[in-house]
C-alpha positions in Angstrom: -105.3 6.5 -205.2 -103.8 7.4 -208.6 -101.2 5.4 -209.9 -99.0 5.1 -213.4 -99.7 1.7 -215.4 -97.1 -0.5 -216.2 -99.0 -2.8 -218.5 -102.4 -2.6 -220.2 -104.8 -3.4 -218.3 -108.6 -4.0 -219.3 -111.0 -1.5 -218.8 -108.7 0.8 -216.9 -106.0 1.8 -219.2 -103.0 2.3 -221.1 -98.7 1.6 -220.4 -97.8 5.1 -218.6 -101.4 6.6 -218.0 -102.2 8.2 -215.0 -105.3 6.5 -213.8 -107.5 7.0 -210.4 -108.0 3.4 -208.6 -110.0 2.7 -205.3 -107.3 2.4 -202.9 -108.1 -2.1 -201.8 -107.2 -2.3 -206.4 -104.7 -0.5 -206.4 -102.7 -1.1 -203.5 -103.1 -5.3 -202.9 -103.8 -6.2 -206.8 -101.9 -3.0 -208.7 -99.2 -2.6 -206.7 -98.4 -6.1 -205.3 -98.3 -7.1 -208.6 -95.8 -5.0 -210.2 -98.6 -4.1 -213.0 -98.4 0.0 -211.8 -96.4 2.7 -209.6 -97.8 5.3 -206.7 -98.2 8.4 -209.0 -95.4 10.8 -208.4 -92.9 12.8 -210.0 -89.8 10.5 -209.7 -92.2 7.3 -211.2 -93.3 9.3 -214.1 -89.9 10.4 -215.0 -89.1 6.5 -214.7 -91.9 5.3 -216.2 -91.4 7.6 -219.3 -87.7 6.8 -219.7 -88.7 3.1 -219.6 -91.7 3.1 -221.8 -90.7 1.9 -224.8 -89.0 -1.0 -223.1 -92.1 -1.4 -221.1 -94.0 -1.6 -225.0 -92.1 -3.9 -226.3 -92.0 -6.4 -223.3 -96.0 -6.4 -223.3 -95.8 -6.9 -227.4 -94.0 -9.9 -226.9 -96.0 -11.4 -224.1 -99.6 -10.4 -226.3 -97.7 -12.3 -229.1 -97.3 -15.3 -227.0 -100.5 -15.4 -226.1 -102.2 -15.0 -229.6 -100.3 -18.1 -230.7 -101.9 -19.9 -227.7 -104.9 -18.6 -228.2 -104.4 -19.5 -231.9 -104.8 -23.4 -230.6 -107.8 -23.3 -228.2 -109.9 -20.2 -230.2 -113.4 -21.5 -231.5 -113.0 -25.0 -229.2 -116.0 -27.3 -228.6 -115.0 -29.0 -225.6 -117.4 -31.8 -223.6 -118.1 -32.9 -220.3 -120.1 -35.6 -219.9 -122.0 -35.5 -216.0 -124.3 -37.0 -214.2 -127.6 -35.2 -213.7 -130.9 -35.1 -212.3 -134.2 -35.5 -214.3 -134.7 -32.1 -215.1 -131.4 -31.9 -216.7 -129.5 -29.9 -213.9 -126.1 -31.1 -212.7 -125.1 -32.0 -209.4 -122.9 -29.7 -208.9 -121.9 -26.9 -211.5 -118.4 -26.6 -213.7 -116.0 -24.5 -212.5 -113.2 -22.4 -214.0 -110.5 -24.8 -212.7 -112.4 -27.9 -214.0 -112.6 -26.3 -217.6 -108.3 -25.4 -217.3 -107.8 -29.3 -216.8 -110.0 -30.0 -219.6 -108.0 -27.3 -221.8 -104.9 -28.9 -220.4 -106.1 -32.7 -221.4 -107.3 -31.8 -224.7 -105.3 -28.8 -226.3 -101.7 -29.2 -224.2 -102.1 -25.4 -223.4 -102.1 -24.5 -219.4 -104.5 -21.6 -218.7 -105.0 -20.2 -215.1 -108.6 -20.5 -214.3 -108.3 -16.8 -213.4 -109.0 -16.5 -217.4 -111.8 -18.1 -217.6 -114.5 -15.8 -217.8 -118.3 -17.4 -218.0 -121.5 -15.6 -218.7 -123.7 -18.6 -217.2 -123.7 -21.2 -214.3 -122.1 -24.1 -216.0 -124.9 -26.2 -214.3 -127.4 -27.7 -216.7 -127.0 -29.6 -219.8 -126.5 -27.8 -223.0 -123.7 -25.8 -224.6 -122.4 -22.6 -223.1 -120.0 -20.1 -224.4 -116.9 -19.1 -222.3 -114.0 -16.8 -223.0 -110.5 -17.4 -221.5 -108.8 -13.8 -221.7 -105.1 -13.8 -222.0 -104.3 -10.2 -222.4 -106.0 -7.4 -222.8 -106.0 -7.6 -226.1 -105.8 -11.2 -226.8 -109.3 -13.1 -226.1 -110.5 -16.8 -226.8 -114.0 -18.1 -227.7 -114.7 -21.8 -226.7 -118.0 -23.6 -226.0 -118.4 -26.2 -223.0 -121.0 -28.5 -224.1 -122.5 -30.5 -220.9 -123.7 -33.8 -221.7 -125.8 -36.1 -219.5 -124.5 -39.5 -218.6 -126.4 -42.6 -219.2 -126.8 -44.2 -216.0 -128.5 -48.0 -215.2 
């Protein structure tokens, strides 16, 4: 499926490109989102008469987000969990765990869509995760896991 971009987008392109998608991206992610246009004459020709509005719309939002990622860049945030005696967790930390934790200790809501981890949050130790705003704008934290005294 080829289609015109309406915003950066990581890894596949620029505002206005023309880029090939596999039909399942393009059609229920691309598409439903309003982040792109079927490729055809008429879209071009709108796209191109709208670009600089569409620039200066995804300026401002990447400027938003680098003063949010501003507050939570280069983080060390904590969970402390129970474990077992090998130092693995019960269950591991997921995305949407780490978003409340942003929430509680920065004030800054971030989807948990962001979140992007290297590593199973599921051992004790520190592990370094990136919550990606924009294409553009990224932010470093580390999730330390500590264990939990128990009796």
């Amino acid at each position: 499926m080829e289609i015109i971009l309406l915003e950066n987008i990581l890894n596949l392109g620029k505002i206005g490109e023309k880029v090939k998608v596999k039909n399942g991206y393009g059609r229920n992610y691309l598409l439903k989102n309003g982040k792109a246009l079927r490729f055809n004459k008429e879209n071009l020709e709108l796209v191109n008469k709208k670009k600089a509005e569409l620039i200066k719309k995804n300026s401002e939002t990447k400027n938003q987000f680098e003063k949010i990622s501003k507050i939570i860049d280069k983080k060390i945030l904590s969970f402390n969990q129970e474990c077992k005696e090998n130092g693995e967790l019960y269950g591991s930390i997921k995305p949407k765990q780490i978003t409340n934790l942003i929430k509680t200790k920065t004030g800054v809501d971030v989807a948990p869509s962001l979140i992007i981890c290297k590593d199973d949050l599921n051992k004790i130790g520190s592990y370094p995760v990136i919550v990606n705003f924009h294409p553009e704008v990224k932010a470093s934290i580390t999730i330390k896991i500590n264990k939990i005294k128990s009796n």
